[in-house]
Backbone as CSV, one residue per row, in Angstrom:
resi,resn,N_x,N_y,N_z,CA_x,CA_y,CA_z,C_x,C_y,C_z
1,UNK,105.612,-278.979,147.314,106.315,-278.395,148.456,107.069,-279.481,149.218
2,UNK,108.383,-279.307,149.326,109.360,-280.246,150.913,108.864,-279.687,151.813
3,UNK,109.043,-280.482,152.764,109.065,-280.286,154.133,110.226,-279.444,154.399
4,UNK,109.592,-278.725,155.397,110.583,-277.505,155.698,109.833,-276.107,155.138
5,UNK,109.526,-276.173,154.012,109.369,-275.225,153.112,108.603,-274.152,153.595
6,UNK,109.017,-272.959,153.290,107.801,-271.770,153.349,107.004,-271.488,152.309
7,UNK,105.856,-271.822,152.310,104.688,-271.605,150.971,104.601,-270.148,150.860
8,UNK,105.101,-269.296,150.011,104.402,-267.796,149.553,103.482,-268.018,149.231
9,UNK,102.877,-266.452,149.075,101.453,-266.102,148.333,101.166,-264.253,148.179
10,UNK,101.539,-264.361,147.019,101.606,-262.534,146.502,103.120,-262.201,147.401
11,UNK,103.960,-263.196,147.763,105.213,-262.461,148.012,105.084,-262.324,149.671
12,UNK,103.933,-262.816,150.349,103.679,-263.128,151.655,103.733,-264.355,151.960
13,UNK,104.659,-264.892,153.028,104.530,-266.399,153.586,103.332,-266.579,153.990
14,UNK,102.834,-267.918,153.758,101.933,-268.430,154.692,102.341,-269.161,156.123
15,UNK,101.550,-268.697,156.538,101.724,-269.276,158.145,102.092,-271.018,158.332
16,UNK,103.166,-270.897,158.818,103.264,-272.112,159.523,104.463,-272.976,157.917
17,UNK,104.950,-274.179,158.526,106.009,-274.363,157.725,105.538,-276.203,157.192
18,UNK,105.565,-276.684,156.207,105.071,-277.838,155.302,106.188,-278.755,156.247
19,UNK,105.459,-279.589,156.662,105.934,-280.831,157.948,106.190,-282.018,156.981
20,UNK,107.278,-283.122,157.261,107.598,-284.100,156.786,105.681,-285.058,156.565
21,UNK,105.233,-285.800,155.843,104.348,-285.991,155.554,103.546,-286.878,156.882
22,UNK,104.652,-287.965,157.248,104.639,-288.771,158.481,103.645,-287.728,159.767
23,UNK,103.970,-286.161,159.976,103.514,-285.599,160.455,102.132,-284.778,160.450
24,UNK,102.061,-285.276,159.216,100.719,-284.313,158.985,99.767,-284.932,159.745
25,UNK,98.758,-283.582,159.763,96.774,-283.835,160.368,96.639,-284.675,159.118
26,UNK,95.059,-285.332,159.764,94.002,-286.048,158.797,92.872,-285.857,158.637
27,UNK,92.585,-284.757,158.895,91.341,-284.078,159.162,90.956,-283.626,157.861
28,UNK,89.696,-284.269,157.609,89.008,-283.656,156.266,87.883,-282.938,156.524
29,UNK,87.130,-282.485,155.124,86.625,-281.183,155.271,85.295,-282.497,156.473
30,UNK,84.590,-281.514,157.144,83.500,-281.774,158.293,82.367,-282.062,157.532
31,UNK,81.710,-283.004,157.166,80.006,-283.126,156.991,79.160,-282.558,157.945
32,UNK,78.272,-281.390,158.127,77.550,-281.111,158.829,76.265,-282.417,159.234
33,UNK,75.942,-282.009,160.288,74.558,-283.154,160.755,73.346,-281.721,160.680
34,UNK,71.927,-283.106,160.258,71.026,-282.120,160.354,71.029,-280.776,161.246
35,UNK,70.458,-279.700,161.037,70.204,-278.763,161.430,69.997,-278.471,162.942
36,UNK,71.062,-278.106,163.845,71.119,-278.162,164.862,72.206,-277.807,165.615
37,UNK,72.550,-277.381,167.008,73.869,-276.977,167.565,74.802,-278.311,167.627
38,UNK,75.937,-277.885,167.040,77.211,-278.763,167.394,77.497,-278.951,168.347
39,UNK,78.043,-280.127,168.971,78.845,-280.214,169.907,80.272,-280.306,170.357
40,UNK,80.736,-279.693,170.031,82.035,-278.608,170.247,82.958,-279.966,170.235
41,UNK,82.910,-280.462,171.601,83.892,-281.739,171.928,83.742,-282.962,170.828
42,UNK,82.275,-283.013,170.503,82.705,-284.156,169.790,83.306,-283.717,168.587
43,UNK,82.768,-282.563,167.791,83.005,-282.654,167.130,84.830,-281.917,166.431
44,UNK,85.230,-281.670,167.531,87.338,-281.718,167.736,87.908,-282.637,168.737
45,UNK,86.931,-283.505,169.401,87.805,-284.643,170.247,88.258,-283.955,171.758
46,UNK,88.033,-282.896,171.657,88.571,-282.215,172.841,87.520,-280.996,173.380
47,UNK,87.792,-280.730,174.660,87.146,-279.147,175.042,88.045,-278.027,174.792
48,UNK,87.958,-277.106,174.282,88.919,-275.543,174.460,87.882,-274.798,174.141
49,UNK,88.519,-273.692,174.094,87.381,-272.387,173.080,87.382,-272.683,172.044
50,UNK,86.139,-272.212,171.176,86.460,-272.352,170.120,86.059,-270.777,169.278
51,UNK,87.095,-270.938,168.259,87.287,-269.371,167.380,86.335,-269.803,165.426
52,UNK,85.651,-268.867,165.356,85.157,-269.042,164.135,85.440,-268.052,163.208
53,UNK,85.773,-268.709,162.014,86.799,-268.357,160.402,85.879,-268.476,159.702
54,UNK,84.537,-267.169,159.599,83.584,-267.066,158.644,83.590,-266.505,157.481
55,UNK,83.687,-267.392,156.369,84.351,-267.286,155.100,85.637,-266.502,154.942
56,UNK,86.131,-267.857,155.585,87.431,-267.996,155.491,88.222,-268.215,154.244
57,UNK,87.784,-268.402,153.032,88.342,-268.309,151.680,89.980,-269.693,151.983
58,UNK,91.203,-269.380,151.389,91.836,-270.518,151.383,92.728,-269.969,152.624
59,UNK,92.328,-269.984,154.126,92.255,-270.027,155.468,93.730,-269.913,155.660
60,UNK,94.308,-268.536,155.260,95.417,-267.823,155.647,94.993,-267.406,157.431
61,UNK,94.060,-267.160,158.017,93.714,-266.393,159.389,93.685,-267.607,160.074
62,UNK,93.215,-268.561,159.341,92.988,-270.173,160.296,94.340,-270.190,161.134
63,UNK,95.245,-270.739,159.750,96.239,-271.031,160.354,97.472,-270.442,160.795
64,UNK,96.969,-269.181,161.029,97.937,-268.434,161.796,97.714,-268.654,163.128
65,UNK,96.165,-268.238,163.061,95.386,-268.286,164.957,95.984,-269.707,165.653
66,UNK,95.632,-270.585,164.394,95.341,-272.028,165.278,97.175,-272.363,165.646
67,UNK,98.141,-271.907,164.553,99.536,-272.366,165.116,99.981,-271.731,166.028
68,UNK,99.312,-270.187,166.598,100.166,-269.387,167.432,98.913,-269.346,168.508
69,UNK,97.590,-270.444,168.310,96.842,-270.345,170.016,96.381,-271.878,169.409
70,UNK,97.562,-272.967,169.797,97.343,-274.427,170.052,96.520,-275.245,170.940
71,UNK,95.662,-273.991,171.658,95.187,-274.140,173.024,93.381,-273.716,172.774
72,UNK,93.263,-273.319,171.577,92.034,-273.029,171.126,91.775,-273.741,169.898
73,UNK,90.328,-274.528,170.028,89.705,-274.711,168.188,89.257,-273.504,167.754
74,UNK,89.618,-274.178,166.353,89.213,-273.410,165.134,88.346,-273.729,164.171
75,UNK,86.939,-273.085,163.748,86.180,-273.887,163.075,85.954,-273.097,161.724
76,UNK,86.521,-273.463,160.616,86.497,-272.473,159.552,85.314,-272.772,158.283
77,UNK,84.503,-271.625,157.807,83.871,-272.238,156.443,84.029,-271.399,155.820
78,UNK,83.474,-271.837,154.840,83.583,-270.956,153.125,82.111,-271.631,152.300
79,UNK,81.437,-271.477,151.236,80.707,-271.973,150.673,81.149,-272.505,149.223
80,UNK,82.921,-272.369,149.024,83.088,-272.505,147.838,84.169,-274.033,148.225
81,UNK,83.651,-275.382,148.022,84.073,-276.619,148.256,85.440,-276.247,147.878
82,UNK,85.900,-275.822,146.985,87.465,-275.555,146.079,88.242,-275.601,147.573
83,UNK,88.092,-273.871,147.468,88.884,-273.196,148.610,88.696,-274.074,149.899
84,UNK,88.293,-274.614,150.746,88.118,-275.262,151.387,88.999,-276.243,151.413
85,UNK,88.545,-277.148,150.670,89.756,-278.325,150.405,91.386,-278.440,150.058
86,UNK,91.204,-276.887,149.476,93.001,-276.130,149.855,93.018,-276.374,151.197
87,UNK,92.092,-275.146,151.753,92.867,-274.802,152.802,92.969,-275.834,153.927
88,UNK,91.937,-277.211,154.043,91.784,-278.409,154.487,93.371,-278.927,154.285
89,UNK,94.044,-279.227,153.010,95.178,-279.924,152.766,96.229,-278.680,153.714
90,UNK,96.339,-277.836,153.613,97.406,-276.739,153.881,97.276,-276.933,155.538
91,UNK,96.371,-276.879,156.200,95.972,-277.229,157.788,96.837,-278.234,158.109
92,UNK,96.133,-279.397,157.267,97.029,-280.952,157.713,98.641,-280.917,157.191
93,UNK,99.235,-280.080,155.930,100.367,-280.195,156.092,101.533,-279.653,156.517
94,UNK,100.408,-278.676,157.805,100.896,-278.091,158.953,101.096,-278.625,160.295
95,UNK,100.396,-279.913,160.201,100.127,-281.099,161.604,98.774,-279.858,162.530
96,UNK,97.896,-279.059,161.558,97.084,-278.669,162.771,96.320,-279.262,163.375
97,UNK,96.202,-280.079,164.693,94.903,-280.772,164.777,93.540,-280.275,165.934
98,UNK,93.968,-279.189,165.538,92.697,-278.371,166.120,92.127,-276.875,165.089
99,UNK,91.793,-277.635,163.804,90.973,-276.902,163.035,90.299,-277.906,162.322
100,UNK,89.285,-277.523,162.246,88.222,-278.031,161.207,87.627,-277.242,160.135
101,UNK,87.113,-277.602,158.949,86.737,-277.006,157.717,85.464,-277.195,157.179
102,UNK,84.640,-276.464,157.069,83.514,-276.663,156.779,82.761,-276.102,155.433
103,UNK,81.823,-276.521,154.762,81.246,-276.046,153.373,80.016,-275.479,153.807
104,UNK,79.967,-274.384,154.244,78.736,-273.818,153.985,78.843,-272.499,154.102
105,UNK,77.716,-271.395,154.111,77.326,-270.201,153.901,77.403,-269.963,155.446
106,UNK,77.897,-268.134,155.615,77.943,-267.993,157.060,76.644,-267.957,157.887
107,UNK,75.409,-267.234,157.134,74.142,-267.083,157.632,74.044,-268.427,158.222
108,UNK,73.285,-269.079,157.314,73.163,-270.577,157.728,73.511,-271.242,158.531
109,UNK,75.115,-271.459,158.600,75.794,-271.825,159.722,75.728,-271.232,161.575
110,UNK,75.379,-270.245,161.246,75.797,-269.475,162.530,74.315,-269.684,162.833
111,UNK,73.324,-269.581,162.170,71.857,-269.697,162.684,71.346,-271.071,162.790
112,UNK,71.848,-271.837,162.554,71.137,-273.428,162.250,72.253,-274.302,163.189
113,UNK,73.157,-274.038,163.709,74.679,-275.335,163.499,75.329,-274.722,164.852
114,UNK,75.142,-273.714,165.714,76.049,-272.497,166.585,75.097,-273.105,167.858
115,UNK,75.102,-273.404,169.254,74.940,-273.224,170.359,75.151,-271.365,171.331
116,UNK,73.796,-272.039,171.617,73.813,-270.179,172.024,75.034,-270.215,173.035
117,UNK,75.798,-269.200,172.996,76.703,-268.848,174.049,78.103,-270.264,174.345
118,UNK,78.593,-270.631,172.647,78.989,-271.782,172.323,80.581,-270.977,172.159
119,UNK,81.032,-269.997,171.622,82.103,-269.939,171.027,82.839,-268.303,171.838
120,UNK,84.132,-268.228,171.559,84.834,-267.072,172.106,84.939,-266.211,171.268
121,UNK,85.107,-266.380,169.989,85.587,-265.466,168.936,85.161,-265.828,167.489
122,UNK,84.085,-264.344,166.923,83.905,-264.950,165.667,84.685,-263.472,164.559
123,UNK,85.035,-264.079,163.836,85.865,-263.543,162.913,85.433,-263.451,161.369
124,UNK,84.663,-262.010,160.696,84.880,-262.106,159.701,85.470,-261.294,158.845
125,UNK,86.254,-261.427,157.625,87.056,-261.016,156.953,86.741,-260.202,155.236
126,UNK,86.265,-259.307,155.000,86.332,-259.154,153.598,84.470,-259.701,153.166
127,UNK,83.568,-259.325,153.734,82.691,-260.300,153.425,82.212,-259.621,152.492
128,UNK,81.725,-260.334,150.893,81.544,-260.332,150.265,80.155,-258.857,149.738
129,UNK,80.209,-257.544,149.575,79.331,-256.728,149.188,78.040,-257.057,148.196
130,UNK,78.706,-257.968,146.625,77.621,-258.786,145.940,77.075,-256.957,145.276
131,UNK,77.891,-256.892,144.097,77.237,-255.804,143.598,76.229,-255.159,142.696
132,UNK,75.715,-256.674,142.620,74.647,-256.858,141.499,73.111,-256.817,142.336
133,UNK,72.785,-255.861,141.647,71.205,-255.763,142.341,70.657,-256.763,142.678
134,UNK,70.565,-257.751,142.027,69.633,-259.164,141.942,70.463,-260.072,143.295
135,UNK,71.642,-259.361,143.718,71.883,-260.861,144.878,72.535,-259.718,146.218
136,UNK,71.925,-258.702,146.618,72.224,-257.846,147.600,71.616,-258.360,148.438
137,UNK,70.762,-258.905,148.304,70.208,-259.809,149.412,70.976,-260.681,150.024
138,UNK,72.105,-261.174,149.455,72.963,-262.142,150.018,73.988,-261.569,150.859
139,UNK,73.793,-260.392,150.936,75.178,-259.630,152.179,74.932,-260.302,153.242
140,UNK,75.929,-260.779,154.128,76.191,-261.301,154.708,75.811,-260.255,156.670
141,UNK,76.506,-258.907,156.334,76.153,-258.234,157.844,75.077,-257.685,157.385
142,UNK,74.240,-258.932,158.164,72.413,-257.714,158.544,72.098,-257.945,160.392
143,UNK,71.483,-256.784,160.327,71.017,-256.912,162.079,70.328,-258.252,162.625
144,UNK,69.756,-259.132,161.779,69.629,-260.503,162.047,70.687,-261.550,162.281
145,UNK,71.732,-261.364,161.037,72.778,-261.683,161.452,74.041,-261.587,162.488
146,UNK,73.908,-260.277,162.816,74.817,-259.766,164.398,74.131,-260.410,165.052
147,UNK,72.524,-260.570,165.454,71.531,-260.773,166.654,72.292,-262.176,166.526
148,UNK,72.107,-262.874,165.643,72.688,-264.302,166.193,74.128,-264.588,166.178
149,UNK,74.838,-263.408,165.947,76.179,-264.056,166.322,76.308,-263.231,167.810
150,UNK,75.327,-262.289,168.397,75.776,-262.178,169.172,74.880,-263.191,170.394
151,UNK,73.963,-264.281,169.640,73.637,-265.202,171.070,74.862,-266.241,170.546
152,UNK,75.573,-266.581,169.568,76.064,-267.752,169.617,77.844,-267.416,170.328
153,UNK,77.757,-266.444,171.059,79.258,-265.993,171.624,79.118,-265.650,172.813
154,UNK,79.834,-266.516,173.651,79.782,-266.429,175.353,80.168,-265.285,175.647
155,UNK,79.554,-264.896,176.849,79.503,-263.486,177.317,81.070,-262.550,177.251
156,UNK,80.985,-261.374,176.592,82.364,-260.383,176.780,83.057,-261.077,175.282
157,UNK,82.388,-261.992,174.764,82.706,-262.556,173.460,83.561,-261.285,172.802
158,UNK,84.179,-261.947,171.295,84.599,-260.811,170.462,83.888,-261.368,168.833
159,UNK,83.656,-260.069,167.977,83.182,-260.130,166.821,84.680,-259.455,166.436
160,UNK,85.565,-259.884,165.053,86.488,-259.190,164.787,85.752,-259.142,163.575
161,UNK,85.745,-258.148,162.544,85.637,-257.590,161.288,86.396,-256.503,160.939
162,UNK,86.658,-256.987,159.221,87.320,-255.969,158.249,86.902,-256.027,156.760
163,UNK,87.276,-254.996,156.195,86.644,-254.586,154.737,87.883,-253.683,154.071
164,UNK,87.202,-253.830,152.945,88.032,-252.749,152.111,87.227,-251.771,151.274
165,UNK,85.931,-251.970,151.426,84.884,-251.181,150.882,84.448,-250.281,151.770
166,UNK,84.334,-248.953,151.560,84.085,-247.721,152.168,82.566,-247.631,152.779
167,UNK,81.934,-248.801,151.406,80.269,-248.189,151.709,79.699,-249.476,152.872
168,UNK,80.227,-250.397,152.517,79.741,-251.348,153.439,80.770,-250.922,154.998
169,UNK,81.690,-250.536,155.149,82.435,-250.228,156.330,81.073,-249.233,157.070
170,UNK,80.597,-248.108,156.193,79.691,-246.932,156.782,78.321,-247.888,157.338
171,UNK,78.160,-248.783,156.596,76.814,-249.555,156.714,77.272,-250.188,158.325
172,UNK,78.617,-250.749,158.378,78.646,-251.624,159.491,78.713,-251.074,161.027
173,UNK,79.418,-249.442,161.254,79.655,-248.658,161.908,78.223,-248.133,162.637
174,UNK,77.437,-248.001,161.546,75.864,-248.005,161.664,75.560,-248.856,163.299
175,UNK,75.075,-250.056,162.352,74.514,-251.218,163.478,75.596,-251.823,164.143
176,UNK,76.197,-252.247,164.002,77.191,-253.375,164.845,77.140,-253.035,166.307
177,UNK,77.409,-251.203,166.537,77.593,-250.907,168.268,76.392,-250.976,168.637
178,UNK,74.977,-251.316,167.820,74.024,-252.011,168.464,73.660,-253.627,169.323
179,UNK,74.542,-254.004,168.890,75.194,-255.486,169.696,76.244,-255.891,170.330
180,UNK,77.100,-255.058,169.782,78.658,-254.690,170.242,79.291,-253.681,170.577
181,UNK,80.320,-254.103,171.499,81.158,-252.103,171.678,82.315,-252.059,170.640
182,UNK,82.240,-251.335,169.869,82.551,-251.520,168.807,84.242,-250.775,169.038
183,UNK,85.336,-251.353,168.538,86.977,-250.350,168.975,87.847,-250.568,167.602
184,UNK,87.433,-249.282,166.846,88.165,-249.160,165.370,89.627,-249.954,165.608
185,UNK,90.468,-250.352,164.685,92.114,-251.199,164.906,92.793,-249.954,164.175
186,UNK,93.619,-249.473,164.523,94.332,-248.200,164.139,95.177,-249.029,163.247
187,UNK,95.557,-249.111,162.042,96.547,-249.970,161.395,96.896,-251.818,161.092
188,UNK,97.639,-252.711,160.254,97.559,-253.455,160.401,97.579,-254.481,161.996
189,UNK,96.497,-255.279,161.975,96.853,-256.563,162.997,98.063,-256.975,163.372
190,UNK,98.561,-256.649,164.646,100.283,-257.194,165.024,100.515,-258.301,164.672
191,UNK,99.812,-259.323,164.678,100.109,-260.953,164.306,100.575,-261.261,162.865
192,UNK,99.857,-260.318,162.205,99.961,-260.175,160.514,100.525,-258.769,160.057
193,UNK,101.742,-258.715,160.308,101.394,-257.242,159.969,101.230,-256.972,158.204
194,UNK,101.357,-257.580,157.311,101.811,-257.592,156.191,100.265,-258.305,155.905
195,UNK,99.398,-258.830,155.975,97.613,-259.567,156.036,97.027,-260.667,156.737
196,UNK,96.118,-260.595,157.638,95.627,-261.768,158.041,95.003,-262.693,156.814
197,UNK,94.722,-262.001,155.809,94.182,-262.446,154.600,94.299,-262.467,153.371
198,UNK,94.215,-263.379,152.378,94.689,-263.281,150.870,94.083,-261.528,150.344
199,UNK,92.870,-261.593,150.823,91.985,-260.151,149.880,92.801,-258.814,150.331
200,UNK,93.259,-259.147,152.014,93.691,-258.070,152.423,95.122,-257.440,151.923
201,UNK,96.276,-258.486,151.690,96.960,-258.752,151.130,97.414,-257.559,149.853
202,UNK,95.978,-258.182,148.932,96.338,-257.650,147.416,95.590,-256.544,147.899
203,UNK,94.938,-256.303,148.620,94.089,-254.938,148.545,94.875,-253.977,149.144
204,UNK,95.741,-254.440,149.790,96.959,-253.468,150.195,97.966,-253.069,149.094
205,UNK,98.338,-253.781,148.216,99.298,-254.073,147.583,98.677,-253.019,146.635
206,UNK,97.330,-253.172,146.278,96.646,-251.787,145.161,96.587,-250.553,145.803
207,UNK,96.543,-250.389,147.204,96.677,-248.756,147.567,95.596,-248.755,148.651
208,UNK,94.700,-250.051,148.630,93.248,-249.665,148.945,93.455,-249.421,150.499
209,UNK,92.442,-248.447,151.699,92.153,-248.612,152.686,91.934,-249.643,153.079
210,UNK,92.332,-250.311,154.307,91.634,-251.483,155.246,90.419,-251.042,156.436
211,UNK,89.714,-251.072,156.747,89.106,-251.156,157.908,88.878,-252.367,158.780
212,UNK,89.520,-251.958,159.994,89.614,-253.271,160.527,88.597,-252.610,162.397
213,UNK,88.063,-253.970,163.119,87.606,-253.319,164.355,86.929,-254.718,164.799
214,UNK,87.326,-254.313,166.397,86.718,-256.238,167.046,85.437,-254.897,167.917
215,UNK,84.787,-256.098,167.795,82.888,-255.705,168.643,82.750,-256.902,169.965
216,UNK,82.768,-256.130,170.941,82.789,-256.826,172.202,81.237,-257.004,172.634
217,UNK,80.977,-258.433,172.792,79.204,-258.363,173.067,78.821,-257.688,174.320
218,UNK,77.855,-256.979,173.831,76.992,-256.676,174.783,76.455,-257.284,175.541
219,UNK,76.281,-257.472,176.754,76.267,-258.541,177.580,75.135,-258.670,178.588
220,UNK,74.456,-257.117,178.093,73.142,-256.495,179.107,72.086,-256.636,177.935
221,UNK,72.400,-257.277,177.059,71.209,-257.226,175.378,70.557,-258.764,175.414
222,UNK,69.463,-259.146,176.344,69.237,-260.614,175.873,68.754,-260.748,174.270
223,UNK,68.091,-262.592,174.509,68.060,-262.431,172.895,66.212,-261.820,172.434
224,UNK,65.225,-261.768,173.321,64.558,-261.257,172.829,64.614,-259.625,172.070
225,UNK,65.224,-259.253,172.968,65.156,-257.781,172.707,66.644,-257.740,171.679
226,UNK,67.298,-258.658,171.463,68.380,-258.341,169.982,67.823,-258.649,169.225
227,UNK,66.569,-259.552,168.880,66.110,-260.054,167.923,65.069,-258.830,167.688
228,UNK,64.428,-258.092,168.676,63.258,-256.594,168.459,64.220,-255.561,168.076
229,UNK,65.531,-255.464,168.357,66.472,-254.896,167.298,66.827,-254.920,166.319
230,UNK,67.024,-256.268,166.123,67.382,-256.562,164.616,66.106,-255.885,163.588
231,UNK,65.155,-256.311,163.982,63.679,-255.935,163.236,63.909,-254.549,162.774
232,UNK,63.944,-253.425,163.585,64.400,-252.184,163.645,65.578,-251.068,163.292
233,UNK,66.105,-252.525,162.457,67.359,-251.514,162.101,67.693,-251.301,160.437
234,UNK,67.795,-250.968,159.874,68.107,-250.932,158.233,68.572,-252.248,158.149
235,UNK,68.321,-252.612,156.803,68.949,-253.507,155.915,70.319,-252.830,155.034
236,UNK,71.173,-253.669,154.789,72.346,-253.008,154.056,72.459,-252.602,153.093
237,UNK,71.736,-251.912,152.744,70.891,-251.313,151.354,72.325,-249.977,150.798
238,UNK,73.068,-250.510,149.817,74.422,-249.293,149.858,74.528,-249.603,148.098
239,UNK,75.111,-248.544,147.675,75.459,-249.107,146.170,77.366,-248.647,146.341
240,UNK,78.098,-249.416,146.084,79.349,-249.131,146.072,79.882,-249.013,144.618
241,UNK,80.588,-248.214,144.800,81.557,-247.985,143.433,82.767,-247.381,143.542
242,UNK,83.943,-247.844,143.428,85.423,-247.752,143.287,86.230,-248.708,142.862
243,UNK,87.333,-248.122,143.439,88.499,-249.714,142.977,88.398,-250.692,143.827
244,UNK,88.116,-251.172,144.898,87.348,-252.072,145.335,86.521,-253.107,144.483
245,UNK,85.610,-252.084,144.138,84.644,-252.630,143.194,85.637,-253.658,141.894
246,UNK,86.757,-253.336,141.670,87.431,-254.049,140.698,88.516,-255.234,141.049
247,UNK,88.774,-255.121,142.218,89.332,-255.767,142.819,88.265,-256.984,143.304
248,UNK,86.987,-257.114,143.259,86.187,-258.023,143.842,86.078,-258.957,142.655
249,UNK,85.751,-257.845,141.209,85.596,-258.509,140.125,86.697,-259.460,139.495
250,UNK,88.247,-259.094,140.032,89.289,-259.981,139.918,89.502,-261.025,140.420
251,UNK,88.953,-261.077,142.112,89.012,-262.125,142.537,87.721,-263.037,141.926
252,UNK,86.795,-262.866,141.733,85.923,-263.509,141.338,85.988,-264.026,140.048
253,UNK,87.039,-264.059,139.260,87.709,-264.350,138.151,89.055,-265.423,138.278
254,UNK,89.475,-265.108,139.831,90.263,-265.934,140.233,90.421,-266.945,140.829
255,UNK,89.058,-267.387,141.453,88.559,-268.412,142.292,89.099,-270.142,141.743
């Protein structure tokens, strides 16, 4: 790519335009420190809010947010080192210097690495269903998991989520307005209208539904009693089957 250039992807620009090299960030992917809350400043050099890009795949949403709110960090992961280190190079040869990239799993992260009442906005995208009996355990939205994203998001916080799977959308509609006030998105995101995301992208491009909806924390829910919720609520126990279902198996072929 020159400088100047607009990078496509499926016939969609990516955000933000490839800077003479002199200009680029230097920011590489983040080594986590033992198990424990970050510290925000040190670890971007600065104070702002900060917005979280939970499996963020090759961080089309990063760098839209972070070029059009210069005034907020961005802390993005994925568990797949690859994608990461794209989207790490694509950041810096945007000059972003308020995103960071991280390698790990969202559970993990958000429960081990998050300061309670640390961040403004957590964001996830497309999260992975896992349609094989043997790793359903690895879904990502369980009522344990809301409980702690909703202590690690300062009060009136936002949860944004979207899918393209019907059965996990029904699963999420379920619990989520148990932590959040939950406000369906009538149509594409104004910022993106065309995808905040690669999956969303092609999943449009095949015909598929989007479901999209931000969850505003509850703010009267401390954490004992989200955590005696979480206990109490189903596990994401769904079997999905459609074109979805084939579209997951493509990308997972495409990685």
């Amino acid at each position: 790519m020159q400088p100047g250039e607009i990078e496509y992807e499926f016939g969609v620009p990516i955000p933000g335009l490839i800077l003479p090299e002199a200009n680029w960030a230097r920011t590489g992917v983040k080594r986590l420190p033992e198990p424990g809350p970050l510290d925000w400043t040190s670890f971007f050099g600065r104070e702002a809010p900060v917005v979280l890009d939970l499996g963020c795949g090759n961080g089309r949403f990063t760098l839209g947010s972070a070029l059009a709110r210069p005034d907020y960090n961005h802390c993005a992961i994925d568990e797949l080192p690859m994608v990461i280190r794209y989207a790490t190079r694509r950041a810096n040869q945007r000059g972003l210097h308020n995103v960071r990239f991280v390698v790990k799993d969202a559970r993990t992260f958000v429960a081990s690495h998050i300061a309670e009442a640390s961040v403004a906005e957590v964001h996830l995208y497309h999260p992975q269903p896992y349609h094989n009996p043997r790793q359903t355990h690895r879904r990502v939205i369980t009522p344990r998991f809301l409980a702690d994203v909703h202590r690690a998001l300062l009060p009136s916080g936002l949860l944004v989520i979207q899918t393209d799977n019907p059965d996990y959308w029904s699963y999420m509609v379920r619990v989520i307005p148990h932590f959040f006030e939950l406000r369906e998105q009538d149509g594409p995101w104004p910022d993106a209208p065309e995808g905040r995301t690669r999956r969303e992208i092609i999943a449009r491009q095949r015909g598929l539904r989007i479901f999209r909806a931000l969850g505003k924390r509850h703010d009267d829910l401390d954490r004992p009693a989200a955590l005696a919720l979480a206990g109490s609520l189903p596990e994401p126990r769904f079997r999905s089957r459609g074109p979805w279902c084939e579209l997951d198996r493509w990308e997972e072929s495409h990685r």
